[in-house]
C-alpha positions in Angstrom: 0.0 0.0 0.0 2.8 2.5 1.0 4.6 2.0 -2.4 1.2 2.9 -4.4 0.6 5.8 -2.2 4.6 6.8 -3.1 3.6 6.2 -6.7 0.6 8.1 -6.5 2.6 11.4 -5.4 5.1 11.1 -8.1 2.7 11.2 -10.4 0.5 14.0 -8.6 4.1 16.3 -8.8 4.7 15.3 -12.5 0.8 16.8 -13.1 1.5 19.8 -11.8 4.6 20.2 -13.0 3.1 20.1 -16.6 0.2 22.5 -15.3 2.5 24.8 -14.0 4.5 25.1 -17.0 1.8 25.0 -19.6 0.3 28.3 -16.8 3.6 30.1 -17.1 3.6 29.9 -21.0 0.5 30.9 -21.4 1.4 33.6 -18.9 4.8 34.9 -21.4 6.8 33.4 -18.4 9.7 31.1 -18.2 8.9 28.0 -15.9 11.9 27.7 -14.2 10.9 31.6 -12.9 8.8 29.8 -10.2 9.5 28.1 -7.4 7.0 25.2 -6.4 7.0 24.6 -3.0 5.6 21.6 -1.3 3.3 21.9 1.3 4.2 19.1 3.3 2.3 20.0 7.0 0.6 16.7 8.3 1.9 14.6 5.5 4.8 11.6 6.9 8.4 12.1 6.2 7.9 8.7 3.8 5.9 11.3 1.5 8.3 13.8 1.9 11.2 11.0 0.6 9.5 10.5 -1.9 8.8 13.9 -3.7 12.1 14.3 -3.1 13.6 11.7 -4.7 12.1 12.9 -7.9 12.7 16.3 -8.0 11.3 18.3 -5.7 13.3 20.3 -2.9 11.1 22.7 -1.2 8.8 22.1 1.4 6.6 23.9 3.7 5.3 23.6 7.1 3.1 25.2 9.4 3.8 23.6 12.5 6.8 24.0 14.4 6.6 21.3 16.3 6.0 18.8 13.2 8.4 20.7 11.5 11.3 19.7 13.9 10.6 16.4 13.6 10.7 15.9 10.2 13.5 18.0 10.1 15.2 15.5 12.4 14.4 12.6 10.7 15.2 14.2 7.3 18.7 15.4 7.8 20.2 13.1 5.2 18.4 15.2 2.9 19.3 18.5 1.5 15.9 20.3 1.7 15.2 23.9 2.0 12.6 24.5 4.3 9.8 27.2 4.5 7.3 28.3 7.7 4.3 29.6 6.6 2.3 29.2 9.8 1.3 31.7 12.2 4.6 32.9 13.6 3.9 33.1 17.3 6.2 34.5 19.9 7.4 31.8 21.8 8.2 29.7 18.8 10.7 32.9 16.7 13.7 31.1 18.0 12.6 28.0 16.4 11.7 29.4 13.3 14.7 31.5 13.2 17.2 28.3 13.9 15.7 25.7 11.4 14.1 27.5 9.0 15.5 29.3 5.5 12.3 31.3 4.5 9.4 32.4 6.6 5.9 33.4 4.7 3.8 34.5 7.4 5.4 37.6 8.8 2.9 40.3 9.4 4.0 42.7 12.7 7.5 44.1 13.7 7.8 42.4 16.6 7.9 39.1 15.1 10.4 40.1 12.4 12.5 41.8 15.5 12.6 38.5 17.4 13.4 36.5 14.0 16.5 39.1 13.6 17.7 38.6 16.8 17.2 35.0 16.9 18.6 34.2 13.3 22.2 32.3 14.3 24.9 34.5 12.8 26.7 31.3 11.6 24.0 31.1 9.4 22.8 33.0 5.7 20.1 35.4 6.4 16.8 34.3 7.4 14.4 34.8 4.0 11.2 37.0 4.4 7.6 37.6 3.0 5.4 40.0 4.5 1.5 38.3 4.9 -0.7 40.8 3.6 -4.3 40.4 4.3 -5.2 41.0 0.4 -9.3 40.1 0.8 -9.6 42.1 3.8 -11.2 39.1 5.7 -11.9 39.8 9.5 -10.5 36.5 10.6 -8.0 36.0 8.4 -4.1 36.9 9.0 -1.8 39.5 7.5 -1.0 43.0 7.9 -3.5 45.5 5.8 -3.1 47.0 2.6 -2.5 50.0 4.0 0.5 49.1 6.5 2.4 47.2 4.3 4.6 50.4 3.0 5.3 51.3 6.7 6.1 47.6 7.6 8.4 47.0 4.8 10.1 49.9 5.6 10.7 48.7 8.9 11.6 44.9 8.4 13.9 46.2 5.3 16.5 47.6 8.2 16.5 44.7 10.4 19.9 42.9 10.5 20.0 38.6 9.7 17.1 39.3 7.6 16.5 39.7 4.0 13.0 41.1 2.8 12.1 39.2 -0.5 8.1 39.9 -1.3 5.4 39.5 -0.2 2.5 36.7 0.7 -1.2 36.1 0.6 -3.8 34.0 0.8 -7.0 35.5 -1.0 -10.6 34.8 -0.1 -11.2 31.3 -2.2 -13.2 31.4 -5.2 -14.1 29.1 -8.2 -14.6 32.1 -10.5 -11.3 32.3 -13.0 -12.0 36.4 -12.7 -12.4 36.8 -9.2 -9.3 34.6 -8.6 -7.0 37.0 -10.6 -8.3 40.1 -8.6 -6.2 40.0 -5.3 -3.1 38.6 -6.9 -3.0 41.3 -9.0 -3.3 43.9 -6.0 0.0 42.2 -4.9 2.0 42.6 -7.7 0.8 46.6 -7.8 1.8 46.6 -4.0 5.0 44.7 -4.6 5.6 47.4 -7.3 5.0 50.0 -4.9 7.4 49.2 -2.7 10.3 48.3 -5.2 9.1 52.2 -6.7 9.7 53.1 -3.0 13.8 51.9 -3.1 13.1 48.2 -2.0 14.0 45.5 -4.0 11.3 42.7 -3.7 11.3 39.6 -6.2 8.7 37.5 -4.6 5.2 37.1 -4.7 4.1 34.1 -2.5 0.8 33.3 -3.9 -1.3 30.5 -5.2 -2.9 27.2 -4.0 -4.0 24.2 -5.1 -6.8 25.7 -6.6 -5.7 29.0 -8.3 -2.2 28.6 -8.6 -2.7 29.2 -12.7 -4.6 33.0 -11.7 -1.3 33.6 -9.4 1.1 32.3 -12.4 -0.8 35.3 -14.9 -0.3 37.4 -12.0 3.6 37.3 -11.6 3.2 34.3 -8.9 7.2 33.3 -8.0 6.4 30.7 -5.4 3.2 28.5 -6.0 2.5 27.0 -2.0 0.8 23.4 -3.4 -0.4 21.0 -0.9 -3.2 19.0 -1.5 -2.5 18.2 -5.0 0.5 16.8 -4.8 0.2 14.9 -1.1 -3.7 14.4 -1.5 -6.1 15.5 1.4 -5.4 16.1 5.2 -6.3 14.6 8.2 -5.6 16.8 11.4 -4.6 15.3 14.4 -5.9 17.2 17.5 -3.6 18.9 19.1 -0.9 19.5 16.1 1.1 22.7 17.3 
């Protein structure tokens, strides 16, 4: 069963592979532009071997508990890793230890602790700023409005490096509506780069819209389910 289910993600990474390429040409892009990163969180460290071992060398978590883990049992591997959980307080030193890109930064106190937590024995900690691009309530990510200021800020901060930015938009099954806030991201990232900053990422695209964020100027597609199949949460995963 294990080696079927191995197969089966092989196969489900040399789909999207072809989608993701055939969405960059369409797009007047070059695929190897964008990075496609794995979004391993709840999935074994059997799964992660295996995407792997044909190809893929990004990966993303959520949880830093999980993360370590993995990370432990994975450290014949070269992977680069990527958070893009909540970044909470009490787990920045973590983060700032074990990981090489963080997604999900959205206040200056978190980016402080991540500065002053980031070894100096090792390259500077990547960044993305979350931006809360559908203006939901109860979703994460600094507003529209702050991210200038932010940027600004987290731009000065030693062991750091400020690449782009990140969102997760509102979902939606309409092609239109899916190409709305990514395209607010690229006109922010612009913003800022016209401001003397020197983004080149745009975190942006799931599963389901990853071809909308490709149109858009997507550089890292965050693809989960279609490569590892769906989740099952444990309680209690931190």
């Amino acid at each position: 069963m294990a080696r079927v289910i191995m197969t089966i993600i092989a196969s489900n990474l040399q789909v999207i592979r072809s989608a993701l390429a055939a969405a960059a040409d369409r797009a007047g892009r070059r695929a190897d532009d964008i990075t496609l990163l794995a979004v391993s969180k709840t999935f074994s460290t059997d799964a992660i071997r295996e995407a792997y071992h044909v190809g893929q060398k990004q990966f993303a978590e959520s949880y830093v508990q999980e993360a370590l883990e993995k990370m432990s049992a994975l450290t014949d591997l070269p992977i680069e890793w990527h958070y893009i959980g909540p970044v909470q307080s009490n787990k920045t030193q973590a983060i700032a230890k074990n990981f090489s890109w963080v997604h999900g930064v959205d206040r200056l106190s978190v980016a402080q602790r991540l500065a002053a937590q980031r070894p100096a024995d090792q390259p500077p900690l990547q960044i993305c700023l979350q931006v809360n691009i559908s203006n939901e309530p109860s979703k994460r990510g600094v507003a529209q409005h702050e991210v200038g200021a932010l940027a600004m800020q987290v731009a000065k901060l030693p062991r750091l490096n400020l690449r782009g930015l990140m969102a997760v938009p509102a979902p939606s099954d309409d092609e239109a509506a899916q190409h709305r806030p990514f395209a607010r991201l690229r006109k922010l990232r612009n913003q800022l780069n016209q401001q003397g900053l020197q983004l080149d990422t745009l975190s942006m695209g799931m599963s389901s819209d990853f071809a909308a964020a490709i149109a858009e100027g997507a550089t890292i597609v965050r693809i989960g389910t279609a490569i590892f199949g769906n989740r099952t949460y444990q309680k209690g995963t931190i």
